[in-house]
N, C-alpha and C positions, 0 to 999 in steps of 0.2 A: 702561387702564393709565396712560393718561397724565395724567389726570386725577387719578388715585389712587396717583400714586407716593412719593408721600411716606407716607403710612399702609402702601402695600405694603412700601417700603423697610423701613419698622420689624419691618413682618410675615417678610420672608423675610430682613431681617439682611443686605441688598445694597446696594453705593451707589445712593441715588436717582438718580445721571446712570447706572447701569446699567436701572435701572428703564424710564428713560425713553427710551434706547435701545432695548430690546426693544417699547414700547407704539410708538415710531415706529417701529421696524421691520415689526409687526405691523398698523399703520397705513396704510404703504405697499404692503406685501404685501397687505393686500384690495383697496384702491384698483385697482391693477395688475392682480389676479385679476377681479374686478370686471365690469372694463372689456374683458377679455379673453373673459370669459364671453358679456356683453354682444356680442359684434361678429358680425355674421354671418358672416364668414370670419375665421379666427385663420388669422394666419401659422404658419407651422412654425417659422421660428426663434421668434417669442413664446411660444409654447408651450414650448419647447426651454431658452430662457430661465427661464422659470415652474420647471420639472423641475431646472435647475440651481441656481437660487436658493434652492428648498427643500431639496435635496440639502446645499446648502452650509449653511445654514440650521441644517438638523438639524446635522450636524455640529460648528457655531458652539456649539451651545446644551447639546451634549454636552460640548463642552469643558467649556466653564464651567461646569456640572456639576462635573465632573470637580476643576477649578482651586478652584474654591471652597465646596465640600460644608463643609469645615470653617468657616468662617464664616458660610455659610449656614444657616438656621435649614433643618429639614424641608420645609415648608411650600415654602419659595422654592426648594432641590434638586429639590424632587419636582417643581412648577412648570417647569423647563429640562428634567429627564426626559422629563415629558408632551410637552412641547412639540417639543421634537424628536423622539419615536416620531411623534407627527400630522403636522408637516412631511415626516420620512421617509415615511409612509404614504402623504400627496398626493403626493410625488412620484414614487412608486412607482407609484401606481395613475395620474398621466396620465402616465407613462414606455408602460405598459403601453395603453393609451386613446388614444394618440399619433395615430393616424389615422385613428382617428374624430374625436379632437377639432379636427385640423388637418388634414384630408384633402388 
């Protein structure tokens, strides 16, 4: 995304610094996941963290949704839709996974 925000900008009809917000957000968010996956013992708060940030996340990308459907082309609504139902979903599913995955 980050690489491509200027052609997505046009495509979903968003400002390009929102663009590039969401590509470093999503940037971050793997990195972070990543590493956590990576570690032979995850903390419970990092995990706990991971579950909130997506939670919040989802919710972030629902607004905006929400805020700017109308200048949003489809493409880029449907984009923040998706996007937040799969965040919601990860963090539902290690909400649920929580002590296996940080025992």
């Amino acid at each position: 995304m980050l690489l491509a925000r200027t052609a997505l900008s046009r495509w979903y009809q968003l400002p390009v610094t929102l663009i590039g917000l969401l590509g470093a957000v999503n940037l971050g968010y793997a990195s972070g996941s990543f590493m956590l996956a990576r570690a032979r013992r995850r903390p419970r708060w990092a995990l706990l963290t991971l579950v909130a940030a997506n939670a919040g996340w989802a919710a972030v990308c629902l607004l905006l949704a929400l805020t700017l459907h109308r200048q949003a082309s489809r493409l880029g609504t449907t984009h923040l839709v998706v996007e937040a139902g799969f965040v919601a979903t990860l963090a539902a599913i290690e909400w649920r996974q929580r002590r296996i995955l940080a025992p």
